[in-house]
N, C-alpha and C positions, 0 to 999 in steps of 0.2 A: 245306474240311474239313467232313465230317459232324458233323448233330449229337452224334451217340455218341461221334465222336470229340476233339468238341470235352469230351464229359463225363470220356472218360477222361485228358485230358490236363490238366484241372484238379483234377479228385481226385489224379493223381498230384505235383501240385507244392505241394496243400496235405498231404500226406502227408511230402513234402521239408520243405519247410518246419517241422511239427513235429517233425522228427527233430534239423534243428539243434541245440536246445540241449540234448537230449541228449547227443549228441557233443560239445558247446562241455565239458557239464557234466562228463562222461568224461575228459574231456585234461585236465581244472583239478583234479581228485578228488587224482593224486598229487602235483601241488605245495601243493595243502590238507595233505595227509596230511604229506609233509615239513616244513613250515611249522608244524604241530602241533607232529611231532618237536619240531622244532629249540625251541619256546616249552617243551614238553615239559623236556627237558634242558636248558636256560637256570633253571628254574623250580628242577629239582631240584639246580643247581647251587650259586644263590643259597640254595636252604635248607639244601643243607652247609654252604656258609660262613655263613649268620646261625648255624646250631647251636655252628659251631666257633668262631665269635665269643662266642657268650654260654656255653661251655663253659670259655673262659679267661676269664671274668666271675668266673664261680662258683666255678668248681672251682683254675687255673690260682693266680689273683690271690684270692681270695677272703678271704683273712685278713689282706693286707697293702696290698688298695685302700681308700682313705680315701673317706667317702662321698660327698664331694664330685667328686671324682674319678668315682665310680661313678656319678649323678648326670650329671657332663658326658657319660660314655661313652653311656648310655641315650640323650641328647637327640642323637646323631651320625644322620644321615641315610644315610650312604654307605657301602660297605663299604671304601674307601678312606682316609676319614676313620677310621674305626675303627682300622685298620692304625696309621696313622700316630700314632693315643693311644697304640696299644701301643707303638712305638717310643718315644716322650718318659716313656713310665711307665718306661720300663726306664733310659733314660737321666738321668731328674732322680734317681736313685735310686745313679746307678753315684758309688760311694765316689771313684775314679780317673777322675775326667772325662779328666785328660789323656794317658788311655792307652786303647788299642784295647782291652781285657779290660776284663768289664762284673762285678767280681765279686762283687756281691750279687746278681743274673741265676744267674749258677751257684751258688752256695752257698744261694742258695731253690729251685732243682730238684734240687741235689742231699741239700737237707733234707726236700724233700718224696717223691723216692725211698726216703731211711732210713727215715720212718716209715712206707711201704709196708709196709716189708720187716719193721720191728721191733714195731710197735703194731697191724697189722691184728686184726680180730677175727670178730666179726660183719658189718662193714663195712671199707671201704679204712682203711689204717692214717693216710691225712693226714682224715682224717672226725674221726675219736676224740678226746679232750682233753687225750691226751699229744701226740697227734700235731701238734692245732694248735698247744701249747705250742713244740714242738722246732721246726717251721714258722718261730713267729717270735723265736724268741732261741737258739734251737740246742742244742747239749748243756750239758747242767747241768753245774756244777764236781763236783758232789758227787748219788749216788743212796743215798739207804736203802732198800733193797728188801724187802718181805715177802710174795713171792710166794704161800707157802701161808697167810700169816696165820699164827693159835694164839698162844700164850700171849705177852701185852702187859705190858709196865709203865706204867703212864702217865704223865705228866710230873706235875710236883706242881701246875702251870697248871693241867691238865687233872681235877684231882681226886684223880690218885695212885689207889694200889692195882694190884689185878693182875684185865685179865680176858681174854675170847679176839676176835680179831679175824679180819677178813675180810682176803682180800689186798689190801695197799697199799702205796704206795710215798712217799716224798716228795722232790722236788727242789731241792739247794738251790743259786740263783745267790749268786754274791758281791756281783754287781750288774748293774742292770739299768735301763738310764738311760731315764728319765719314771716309775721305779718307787723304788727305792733300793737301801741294800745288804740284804745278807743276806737275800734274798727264797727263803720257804720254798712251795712249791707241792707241796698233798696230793693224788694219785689214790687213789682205793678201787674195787674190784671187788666189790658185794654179788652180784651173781648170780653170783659164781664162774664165770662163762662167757669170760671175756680182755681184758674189754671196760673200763678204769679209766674213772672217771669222778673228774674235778676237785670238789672239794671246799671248802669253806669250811669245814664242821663237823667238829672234831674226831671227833667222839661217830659218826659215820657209819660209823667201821671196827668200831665194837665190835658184834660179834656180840652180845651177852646185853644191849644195852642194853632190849630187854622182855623181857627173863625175870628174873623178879621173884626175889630174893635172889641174884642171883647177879652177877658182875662190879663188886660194891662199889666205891664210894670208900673212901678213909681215912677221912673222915668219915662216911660211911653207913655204914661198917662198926666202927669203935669209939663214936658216938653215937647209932650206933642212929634215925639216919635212914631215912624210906621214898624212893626211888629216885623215885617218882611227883613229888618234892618238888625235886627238880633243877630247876638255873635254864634254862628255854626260852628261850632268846631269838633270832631270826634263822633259825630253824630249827636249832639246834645246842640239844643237850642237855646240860649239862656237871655234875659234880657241883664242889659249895664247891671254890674253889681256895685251893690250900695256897703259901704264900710269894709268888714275883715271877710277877705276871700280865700282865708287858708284853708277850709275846705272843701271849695267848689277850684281845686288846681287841676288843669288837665291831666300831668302827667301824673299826679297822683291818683287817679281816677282810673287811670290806664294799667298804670304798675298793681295798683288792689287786685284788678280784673285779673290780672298775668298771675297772682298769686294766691287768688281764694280759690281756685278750682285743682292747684296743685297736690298729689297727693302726698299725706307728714309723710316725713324724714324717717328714717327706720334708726331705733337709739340702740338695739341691742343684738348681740350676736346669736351666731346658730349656737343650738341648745341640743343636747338630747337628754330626753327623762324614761327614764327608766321605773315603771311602778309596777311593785308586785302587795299581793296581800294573800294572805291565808284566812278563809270564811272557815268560819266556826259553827256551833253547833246551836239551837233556837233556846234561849232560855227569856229571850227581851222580847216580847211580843208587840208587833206592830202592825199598822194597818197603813198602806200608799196606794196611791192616784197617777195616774200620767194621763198627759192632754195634750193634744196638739194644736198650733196656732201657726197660719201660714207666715212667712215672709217673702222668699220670692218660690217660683216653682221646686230650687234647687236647695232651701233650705227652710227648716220647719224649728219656732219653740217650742221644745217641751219641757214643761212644767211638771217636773217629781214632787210629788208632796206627800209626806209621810206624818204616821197621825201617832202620839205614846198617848196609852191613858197615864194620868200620873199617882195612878193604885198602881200601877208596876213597876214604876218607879222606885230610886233607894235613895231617900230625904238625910241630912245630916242639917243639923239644928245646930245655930252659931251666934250668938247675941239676939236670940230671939226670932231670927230668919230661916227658914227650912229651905235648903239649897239641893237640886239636881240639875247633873250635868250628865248626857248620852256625846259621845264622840259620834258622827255619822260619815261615814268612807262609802263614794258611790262610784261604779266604772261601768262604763259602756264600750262592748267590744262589737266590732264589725263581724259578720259571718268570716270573713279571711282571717279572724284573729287580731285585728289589729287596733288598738285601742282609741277608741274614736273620743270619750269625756272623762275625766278622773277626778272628783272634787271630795273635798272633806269641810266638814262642818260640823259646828258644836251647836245642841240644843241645851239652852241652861232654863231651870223651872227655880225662881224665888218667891216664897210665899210667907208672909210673916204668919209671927205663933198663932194671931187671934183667928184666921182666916185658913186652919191648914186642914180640921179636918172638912172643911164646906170644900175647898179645893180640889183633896183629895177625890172629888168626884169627877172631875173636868180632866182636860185633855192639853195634850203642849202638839203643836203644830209646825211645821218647817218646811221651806219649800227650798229649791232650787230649778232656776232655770237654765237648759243647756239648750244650745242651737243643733241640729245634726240635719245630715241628707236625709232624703228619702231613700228609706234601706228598711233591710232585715237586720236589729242589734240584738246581744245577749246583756241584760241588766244584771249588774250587785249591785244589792245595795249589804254592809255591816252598821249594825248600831249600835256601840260600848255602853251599857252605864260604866262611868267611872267610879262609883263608891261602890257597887258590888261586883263588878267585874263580869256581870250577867252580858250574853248578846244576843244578838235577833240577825239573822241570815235569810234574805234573799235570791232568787237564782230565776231570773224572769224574761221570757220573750218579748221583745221591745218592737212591734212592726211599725216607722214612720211614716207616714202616707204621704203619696204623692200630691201636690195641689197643681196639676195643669194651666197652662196659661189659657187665658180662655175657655175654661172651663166651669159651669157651675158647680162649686162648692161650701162646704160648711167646714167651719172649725168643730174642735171636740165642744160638745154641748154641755158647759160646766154649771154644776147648781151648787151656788154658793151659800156659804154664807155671809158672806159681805163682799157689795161691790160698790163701789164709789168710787167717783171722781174725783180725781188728783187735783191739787192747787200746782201749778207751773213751778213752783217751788220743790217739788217737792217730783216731779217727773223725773224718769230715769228709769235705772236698770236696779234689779234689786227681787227679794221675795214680794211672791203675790202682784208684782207689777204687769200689767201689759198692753204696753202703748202708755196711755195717759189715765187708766184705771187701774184701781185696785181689786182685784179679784182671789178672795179668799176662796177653795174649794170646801164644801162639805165633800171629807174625805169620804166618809159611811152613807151618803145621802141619806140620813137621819137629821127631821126636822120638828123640832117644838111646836105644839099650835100659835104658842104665843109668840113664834119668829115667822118672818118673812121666808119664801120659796124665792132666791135671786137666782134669775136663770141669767145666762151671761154666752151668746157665741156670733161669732162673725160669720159674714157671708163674702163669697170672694167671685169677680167675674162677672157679675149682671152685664145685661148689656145695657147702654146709655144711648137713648134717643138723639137721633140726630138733631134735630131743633134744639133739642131743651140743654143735653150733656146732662142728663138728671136720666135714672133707671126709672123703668118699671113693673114693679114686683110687688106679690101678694103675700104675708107673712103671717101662717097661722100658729098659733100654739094651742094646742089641744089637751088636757089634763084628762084623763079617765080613772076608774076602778073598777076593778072586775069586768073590764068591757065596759063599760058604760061610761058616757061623757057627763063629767064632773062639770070642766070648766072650760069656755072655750074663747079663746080672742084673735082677732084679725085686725091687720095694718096693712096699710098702704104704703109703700116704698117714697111715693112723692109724696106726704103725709111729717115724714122723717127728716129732721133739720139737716143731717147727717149723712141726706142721701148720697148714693155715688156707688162706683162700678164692687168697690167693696166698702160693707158697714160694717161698723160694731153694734148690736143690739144687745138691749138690756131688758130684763121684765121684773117687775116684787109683786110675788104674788100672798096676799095676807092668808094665813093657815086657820085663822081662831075660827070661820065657818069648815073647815074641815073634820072630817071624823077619825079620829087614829086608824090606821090601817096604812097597806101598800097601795101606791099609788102606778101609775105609767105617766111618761110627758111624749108627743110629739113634736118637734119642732118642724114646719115645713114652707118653705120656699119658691113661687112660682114665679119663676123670669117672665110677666106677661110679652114680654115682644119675641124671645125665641121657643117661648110655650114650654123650656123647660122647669122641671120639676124638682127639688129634691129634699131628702127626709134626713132627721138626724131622732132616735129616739133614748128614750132615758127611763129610768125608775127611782124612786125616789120613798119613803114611810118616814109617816106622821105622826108625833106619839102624844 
């Protein structure tokens, strides 16, 4: 070979040669890039869950983790480890170790949805000082309410006389064990804006306590006392008390305070339950609903409600009574397996002789509410009849949605058939409750001309004008068929007694001008101040 061509045959293979890792570098660039991804999405996964971790810290358990408790949960390494505190905190807690129902678990979601719905203000209604009250000891026996304030008497503890007060309220338990009986708890709202603030100081509600002559005591007002000269103490300004002052006593005043914000005592030990079931094959035919109802970002109620006709039903006739009874066993498992709700329930149907075959056309109804995260579940539900031995099997995708803070959102869009308002009596936790209504689903959205269309769903997030602390928002509901608008209604947010950053809305729409057929509903929500928008829709037939 020539010299030349010995030249260009070595230029050309150190030319090869630097190209290699080029190309090495090339082909490894998108399994870098995916390998990011993948660390990428691992990264942002872990930080939902440490967020949704320490969301049911704060927000979740907040008022009823002991701090030691809170304390161990901080020092947890894992997010597995986490899981499984929440599990035994729920569990050393359950009243009924030896029943599958965990019901202080439900009766603290569903106390922390009521004051959603009832004490919101400025902020979420389980924030506020009513709200954390009703949180941890629930409704009061007894309310004195003075929502607008105005003209007081004052107890004779208190100084006596007459003068004008701010809104307030006070609550009283009969008893309230690690506190005593007859526990009186004062809220006042000085800035008239919704917002009560818990109290220790009598003298807090009174309007005119600095405006000089005016809102006397007995004593400042027939000796001719100056008001400057009232006894200070604790922060409470009170004038001379007149007769029995056992319960205007400082240190008792003080020691309540130290004591009603405490979270209860924990009465029972760690637990582990162990549930299994074997689903069966479909012989019991049924028809369920799930909906979801915010409480805070980190937890959501969902209302299972499951519909028997009682033509499939198996009646046994006993002094005249036709009796059915279905056993109902429901479990909710996490995508990791691991068993997040497990309840059993008995639906019983009595129908006397005279009434059984009219009945035999009607339906038996059951709900149960269970609180869960926002997550991906897998649903059973099994439903026994007990006199044929017949069952009905389930196997259903459960997705809970997330409700952001600060976000505008809607609850599930439920069309009932009965919604009404609760007597105080009668609030609580329980089927078809939610908050301080009762909300029966039309499981089949099947409606009679001659019954009401109850639509029933909350909104969560508005924003609240700065002046007012009142929202403002546009709330249409639209009915159609076939494309075409049937029926249509619009509200004003300031319009609504009820306003605030989240409502509950109600609507009865009368059916007897409707013609049978399928219907569509929208619901739709405009936050006039951040111009956002949002839509919940439905269907529903008319027969």
């Amino acid at each position: 070979m020539s010299r030349r061509g010995i030249r260009v045959a070595l230029t050309s293979l150190v030319l090869f040669s630097a190209t290699l890792p080029v190309v090495a570098q090339k082909k490894n660039e998108p399994k870098k890039q995916e390998t990011k991804k993948q660390e990428n999405k691992k990264s942002r996964e872990q930080e939902l869950g440490n967020r949704a971790l320490r969301k049911w810290l704060d927000e979740d358990v907040a008022y009823v983790i002991t701090n030691e408790e809170k304390t161990a949960f901080k020092a947890l390494k894992t997010d597995e480890e986490r899981e499984q505190f929440i599990e035994q905190f729920w569990l050393r807690r359950d009243p009924t170790p030896d029943t599958i129902e965990n019901e202080f678990k439900e009766e603290h979601y569903s106390r922390i949805a009521y004051a959603n719905e009832r004490f919101a203000s400025g902020k979420p209604g389980w924030k506020t000082d009513r709200g954390r009250i009703y949180i941890l000891y629930g409704k009061p026996d007894e309310i004195e309410s003075h929502p607008s304030g105005g003209t007081y008497d004052r107890p004779f503890e208190e100084g006596g006389g007459t003068t004008s007060t701010f809104p307030f309220e006070i609550w009283r338990y009969r008893y309230i064990e690690g506190i005593g009986n007859e526990v009186l708890l004062e809220f006042v709202d000085p800035s008239m804006s919704g917002e009560y603030r818990f109290t220790i100081d009598p003298s807090e509600k009174d309007a005119l306590l600095h405006v000089p002559g005016a809102g006397l005591t007995f004593d400042e007002e027939f000796n001719g006392r100056d008001k400057a000269d009232r006894l200070t103490r604790d922060g409470a300004s009170l004038g001379n008390a007149l007769g029995n002052t056992s319960r205007n006593n400082q240190f008792d005043r003080l020691e309540l305070s130290a004591k009603v914000f405490r979270p209860p005592e924990i009465k029972f030990k760690d637990l582990e339950t162990i549930v299994t079931t074997k689903l069966s094959f479909n012989l019991l035919p049924f028809s369920f609903r799930t909906d979801f109802v915010r409480v805070t970002e980190e937890s959501v109620l969902t209302p299972i409600t499951v519909l028997l006709q009682n033509k499939d039903l198996a009646f046994q006739e006993q002094e005249g009574i036709h009796r059915a009874m279905v056993h109902v066993f429901g479990r909710v498992t996490g995508i990791n397996g691991r068993v997040a709700q497990v309840f059993e329930d008995t639906i019983s149907q009595d129908i006397p002789d005279a009434l059984f075959k009219q009945q035999l056309e009607g339906a038996s109804i059951h709900q149960r509410i269970v609180p869960l995260r926002p997550g991906l579940y897998k649903l059973d539900l099994v439903l026994k009849d007990i006199n044929s031995g017949n069952v009905g099997t389930i196997n259903q995708r459960l997705a809970v949605p997330r409700y952001p803070d600060e976000k505008l959102a809607l609850s599930s869009l439920i069309l009932a058939d009965v919604v009404e308002n609760l007597p105080t009596t009668q609030i609580g936790s329980g089927s078809f409750i939610l908050g301080s209504t009762k909300v029966r689903p039309n499981v089949k959205d099947d409606f009679k001309r001659d019954k009401n269309l109850n639509v029933w769903f909350q909104v969560y997030n508005l924003k609240l004008d700065e002046a007012t602390h009142k929202p403002s928002a546009t709330v249409e509901m639209l009915i159609t068929r076939n494309g075409q608008e049937v029926k249509k209604m619009v509200e004003q947010a300031s319009e609504l007694s009820n306003a605030a950053a989240q409502m509950t809305l109600e609507k009865a729409v009368p059916l007897s001008e409707f013609e049978p057929g399928e219907y569509a509903i929208q619901v739709k929500v405009t936050d006039n101040l951040t111009k956002d928008i949002i839509a919940a829709p439905g269907k529903f037939t008319v027969r």
